[in-house]
C-alpha positions, 0 to 999 in steps of 0.5 A: 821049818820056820819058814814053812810056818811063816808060808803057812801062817800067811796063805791062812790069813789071806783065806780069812782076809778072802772071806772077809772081802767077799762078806763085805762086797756081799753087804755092799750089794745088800744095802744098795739093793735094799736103798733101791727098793725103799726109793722105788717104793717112795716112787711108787707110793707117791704116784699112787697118792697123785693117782688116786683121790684120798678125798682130803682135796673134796674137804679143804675146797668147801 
């Protein structure tokens, strides 16, 4: 009987150990997505700052 609460006991904990790996491959995946869209928006915006004239170039000449 005590062997079979033992069995019991460890099956629970590896269903909560599962669930708790599983939480943390998903928050892994959500920072690394999340870092991929801050840099591609620091790419993005630092093209459009080359691309496209803001007018301090025109005022730092005269």
């Amino acid at each position: 009987m005590l062997n079979l609460f033992k069995v019991f006991l460890l099956s629970m904990m590896l269903v909560l150990l599962q669930g708790c790996l599983a939480g943390a491959v998903v928050n892994v995946l959500a920072e690394t997505v999340e870092a991929g869209v801050e840099i591609t928006g620091a790419v993005i915006g630092t093209a459009v700052d080359i691309v496209v004239p803001n007018g301090k170039d025109d005022e730092e000449k005269d």
